[in-house]
C-alpha positions in Angstrom: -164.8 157.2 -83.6 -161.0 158.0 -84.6 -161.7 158.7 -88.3 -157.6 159.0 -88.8 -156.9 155.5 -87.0 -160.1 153.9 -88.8 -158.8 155.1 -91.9 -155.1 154.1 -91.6 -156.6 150.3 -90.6 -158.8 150.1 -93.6 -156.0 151.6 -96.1 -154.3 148.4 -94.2 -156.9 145.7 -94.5 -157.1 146.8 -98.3 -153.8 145.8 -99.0 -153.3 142.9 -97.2 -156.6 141.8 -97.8 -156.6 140.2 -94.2 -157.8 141.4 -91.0 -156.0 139.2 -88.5 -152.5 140.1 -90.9 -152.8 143.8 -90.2 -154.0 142.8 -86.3 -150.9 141.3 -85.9 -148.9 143.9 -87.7 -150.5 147.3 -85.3 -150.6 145.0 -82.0 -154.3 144.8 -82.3 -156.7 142.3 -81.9 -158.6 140.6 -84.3 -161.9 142.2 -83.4 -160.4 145.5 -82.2 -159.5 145.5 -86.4 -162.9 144.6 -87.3 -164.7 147.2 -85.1 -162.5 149.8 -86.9 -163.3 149.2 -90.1 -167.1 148.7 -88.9 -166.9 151.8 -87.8 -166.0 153.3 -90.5 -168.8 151.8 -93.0 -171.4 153.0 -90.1 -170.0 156.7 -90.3 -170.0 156.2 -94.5 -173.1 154.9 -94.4 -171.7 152.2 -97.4 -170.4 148.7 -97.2 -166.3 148.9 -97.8 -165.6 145.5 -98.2 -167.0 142.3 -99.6 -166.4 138.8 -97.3 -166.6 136.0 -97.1 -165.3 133.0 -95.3 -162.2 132.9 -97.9 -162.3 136.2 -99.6 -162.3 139.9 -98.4 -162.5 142.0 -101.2 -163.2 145.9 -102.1 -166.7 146.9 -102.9 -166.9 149.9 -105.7 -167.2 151.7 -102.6 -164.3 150.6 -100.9 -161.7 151.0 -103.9 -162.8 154.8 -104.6 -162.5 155.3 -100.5 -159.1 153.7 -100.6 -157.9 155.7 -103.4 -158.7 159.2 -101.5 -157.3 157.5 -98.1 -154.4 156.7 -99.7 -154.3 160.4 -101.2 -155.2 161.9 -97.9 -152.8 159.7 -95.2 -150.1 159.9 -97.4 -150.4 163.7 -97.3 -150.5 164.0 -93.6 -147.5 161.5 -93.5 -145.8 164.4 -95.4 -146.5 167.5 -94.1 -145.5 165.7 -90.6 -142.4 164.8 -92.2 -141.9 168.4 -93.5 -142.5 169.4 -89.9 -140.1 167.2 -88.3 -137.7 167.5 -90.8 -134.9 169.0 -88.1 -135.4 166.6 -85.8 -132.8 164.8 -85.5 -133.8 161.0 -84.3 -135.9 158.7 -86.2 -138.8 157.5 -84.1 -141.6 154.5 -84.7 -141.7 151.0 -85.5 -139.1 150.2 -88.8 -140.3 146.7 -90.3 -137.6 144.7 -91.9 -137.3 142.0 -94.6 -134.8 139.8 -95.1 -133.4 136.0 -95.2 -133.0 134.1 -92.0 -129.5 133.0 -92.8 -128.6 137.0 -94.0 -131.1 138.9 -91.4 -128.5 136.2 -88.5 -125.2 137.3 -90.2 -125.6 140.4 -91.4 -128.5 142.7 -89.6 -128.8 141.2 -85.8 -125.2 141.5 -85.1 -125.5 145.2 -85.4 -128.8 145.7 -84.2 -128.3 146.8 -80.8 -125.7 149.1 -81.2 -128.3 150.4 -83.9 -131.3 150.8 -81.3 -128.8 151.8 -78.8 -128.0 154.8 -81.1 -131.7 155.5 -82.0 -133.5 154.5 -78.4 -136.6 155.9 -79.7 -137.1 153.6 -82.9 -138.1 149.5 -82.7 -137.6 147.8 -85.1 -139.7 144.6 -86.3 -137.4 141.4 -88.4 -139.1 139.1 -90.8 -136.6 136.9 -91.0 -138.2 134.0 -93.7 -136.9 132.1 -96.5 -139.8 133.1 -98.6 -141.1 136.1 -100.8 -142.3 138.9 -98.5 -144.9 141.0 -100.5 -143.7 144.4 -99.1 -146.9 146.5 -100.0 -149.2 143.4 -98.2 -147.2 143.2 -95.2 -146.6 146.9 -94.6 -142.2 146.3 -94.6 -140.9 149.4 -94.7 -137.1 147.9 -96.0 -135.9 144.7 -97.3 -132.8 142.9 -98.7 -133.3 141.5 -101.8 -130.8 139.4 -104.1 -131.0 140.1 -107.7 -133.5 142.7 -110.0 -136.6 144.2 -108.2 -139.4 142.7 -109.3 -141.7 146.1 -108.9 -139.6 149.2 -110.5 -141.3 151.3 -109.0 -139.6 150.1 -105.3 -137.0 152.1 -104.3 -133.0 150.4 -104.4 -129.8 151.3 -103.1 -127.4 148.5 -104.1 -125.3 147.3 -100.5 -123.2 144.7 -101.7 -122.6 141.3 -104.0 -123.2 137.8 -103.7 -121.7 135.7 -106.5 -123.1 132.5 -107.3 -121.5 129.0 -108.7 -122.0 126.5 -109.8 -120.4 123.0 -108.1 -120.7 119.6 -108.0 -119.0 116.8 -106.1 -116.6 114.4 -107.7 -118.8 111.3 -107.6 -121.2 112.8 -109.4 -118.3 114.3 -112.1 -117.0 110.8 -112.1 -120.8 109.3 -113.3 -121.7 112.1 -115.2 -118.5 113.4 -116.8 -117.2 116.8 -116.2 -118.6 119.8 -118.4 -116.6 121.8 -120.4 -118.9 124.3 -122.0 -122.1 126.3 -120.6 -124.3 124.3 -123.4 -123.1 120.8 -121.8 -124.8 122.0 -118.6 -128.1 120.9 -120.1 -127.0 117.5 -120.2 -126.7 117.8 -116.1 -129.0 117.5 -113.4 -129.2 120.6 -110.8 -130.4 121.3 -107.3 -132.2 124.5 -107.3 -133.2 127.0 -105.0 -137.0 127.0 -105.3 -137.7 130.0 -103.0 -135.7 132.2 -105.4 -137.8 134.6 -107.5 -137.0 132.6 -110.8 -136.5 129.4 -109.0 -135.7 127.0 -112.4 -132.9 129.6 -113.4 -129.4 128.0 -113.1 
């Protein structure tokens, strides 16, 4: 058994509490996933996870193993990163969040002169109109409009997108034209409802 790549699944698994999700994430199969983690509660001796048909869930076990994985992959992660700290091109898969209609505009226009500049790096686009849960779905970067909703993510602001608000003059003419911010509650508005506060004018 590869202890490291059985461990790196199951740290996996436990956050995105699905086996086919992180299956489809490493470019494994379903049971190749399953056998891993199997594996791994043979060699332990000690059930990891508790399923069934809708749930997969932690055992006691499993959360005090995932704590030390986490402790012990993330420390190999840096001492090869201290290693490789003078090399000079980035290398692996980079998985990246972002809107359809921003990932189309603004990310896959330059992605090939991107690749072309780092030919050993691929890089994987989620390009959905929907909340990506970074930590679940193992994103390594995404563009996000508006406050992080976990502080402790790391941000570097890239830009601005202003918002208005606008109507069209048939419905000014049946509805009247506001004057102040308070006679906006006296108006109807189509909202975004994927937004993270989605009833927020």
């Amino acid at each position: 058994m590869d202890l490291l790549t059985s461990m790196k699944v199951f740290r996996r698994v436990a956050e995105a509490g699905s086996f086919s999700a992180v299956a489809r994430e490493s470019h494994m199969s379903q049971p190749t996933v399953s056998k891993l983690v199997a594996a791994l509660e043979a060699h332990l001796e000690t059930k990891l996870f508790s399923r069934s048909t809708r749930l997969l869930k932690l055992t006691e076990s499993g959360n005090d193993y995932y704590d030390y994985c986490t402790r012990i992959l993330d420390d190999i992660a840096e001492a090869e990163l201290s290693v490789r700290r003078g090399q000079t091109f980035p290398t692996g898969t980079l998985r990246i969040s972002a809107t359809a209609t921003f990932g189309r505009l603004f990310i896959l226009p330059f992605l090939w002169d991107f690749l072309s500049e780092y030919p050993d790096l691929s890089v994987d686009m989620i390009l959905e109109d929907r909340y990506v849960d970074l930590v679940k779905e193992g994103v390594d970067m995404a563009v996000r409009v508006g406050p992080l909703a976990d502080s402790s993510m790391i941000a570097q602001k890239i830009g601005e997108s202003e918002r208005v608000i606008v109507a069209s003059p048939d419905y000014l003419d049946a509805r009247g034209e506001p004057d102040t911010i308070t006679d906006l509650a006296d108006h109807d508005c189509l909202l975004y409802s994927l937004q993270n506060a989605p009833r927020e004018w």
